[in-house]
C-alpha positions in Angstrom: 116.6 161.3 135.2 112.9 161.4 134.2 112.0 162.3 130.6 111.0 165.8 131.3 114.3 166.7 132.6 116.0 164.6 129.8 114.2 166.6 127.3 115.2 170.1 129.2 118.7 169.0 129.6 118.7 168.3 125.7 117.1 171.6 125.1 119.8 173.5 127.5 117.5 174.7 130.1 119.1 173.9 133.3 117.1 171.8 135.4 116.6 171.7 139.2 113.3 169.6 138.9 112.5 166.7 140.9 110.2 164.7 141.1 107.8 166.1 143.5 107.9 169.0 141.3 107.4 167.6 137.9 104.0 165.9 140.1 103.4 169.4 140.5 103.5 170.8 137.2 101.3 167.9 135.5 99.1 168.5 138.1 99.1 172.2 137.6 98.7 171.8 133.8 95.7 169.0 134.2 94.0 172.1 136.5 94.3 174.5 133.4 93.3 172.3 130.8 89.8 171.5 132.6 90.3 175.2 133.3 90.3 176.4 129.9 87.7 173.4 128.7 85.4 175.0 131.1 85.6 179.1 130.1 85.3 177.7 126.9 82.0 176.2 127.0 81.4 179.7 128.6 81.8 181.5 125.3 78.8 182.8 123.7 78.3 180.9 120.3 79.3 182.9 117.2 77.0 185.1 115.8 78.8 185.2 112.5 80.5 183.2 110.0 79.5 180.0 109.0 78.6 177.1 112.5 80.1 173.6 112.3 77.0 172.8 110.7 77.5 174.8 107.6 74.6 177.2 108.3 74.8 180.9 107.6 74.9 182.2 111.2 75.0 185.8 110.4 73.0 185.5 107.1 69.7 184.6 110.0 71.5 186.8 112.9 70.6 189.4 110.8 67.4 188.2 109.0 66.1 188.2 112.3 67.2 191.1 113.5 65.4 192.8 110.4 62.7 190.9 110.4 61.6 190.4 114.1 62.8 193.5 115.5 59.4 194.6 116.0 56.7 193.4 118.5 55.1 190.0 117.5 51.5 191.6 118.4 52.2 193.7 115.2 52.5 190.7 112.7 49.7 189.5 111.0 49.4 185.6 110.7 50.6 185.9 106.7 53.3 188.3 107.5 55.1 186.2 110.0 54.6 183.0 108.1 56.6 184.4 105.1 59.1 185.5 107.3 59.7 181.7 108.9 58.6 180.0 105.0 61.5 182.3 103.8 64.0 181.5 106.9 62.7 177.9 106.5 63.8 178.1 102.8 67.4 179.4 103.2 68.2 176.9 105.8 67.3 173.7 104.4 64.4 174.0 101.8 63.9 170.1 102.1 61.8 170.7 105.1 59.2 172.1 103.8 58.7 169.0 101.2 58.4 166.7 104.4 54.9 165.3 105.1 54.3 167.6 108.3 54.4 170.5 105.9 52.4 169.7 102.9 49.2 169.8 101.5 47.1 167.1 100.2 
């Protein structure tokens, strides 16, 4: 008796497995697990919450939503770099002390 069947005997589920068929079931389940690894890479990332990086998703979702829901040929140069300095800011405000962004 294989250890599946052990295990459903224990439990008190009849059994009428053999072989062949438990081959058929790990094979089935192996199917649905890269099944269900690939719709999940499918789903859209989240939109709100906090991400695995510990960055406001919906804090910037709708900061940008706000901010950039109007054409880009509308924004003057200052105007749209506040709105990235201030986006820049909230995400990690130790960027903008790196070298690329300072002033001598």
């Amino acid at each position: 008796m294989s250890d599946i069947q052990e295990k459903m005997t224990i439990s008190g589920t009849s059994t009428c497995l053999d072989d062949a068929n438990i081959r058929e079931l790990i094979a089935e389940n192996e199917r649905l697990k890269a099944e269900n690894k690939e719709l999940k890479q499918k789903v859209p990332p989240i939109e709100n919450g906090t991400n695995r990086y510990g960055l406001d998703v919906s804090y910037f979702r709708n900061l940008i939503n706000r901010e950039l829901n109007r054409g880009l040929s509308d924004f003057k140069p200052d105007e749209i770099a506040r709105v990235f300095a201030r986006m820049s800011k909230a995400a990690d405000s130790d960027v903008l002390k790196e070298r690329e962004f300072c002033t001598d």
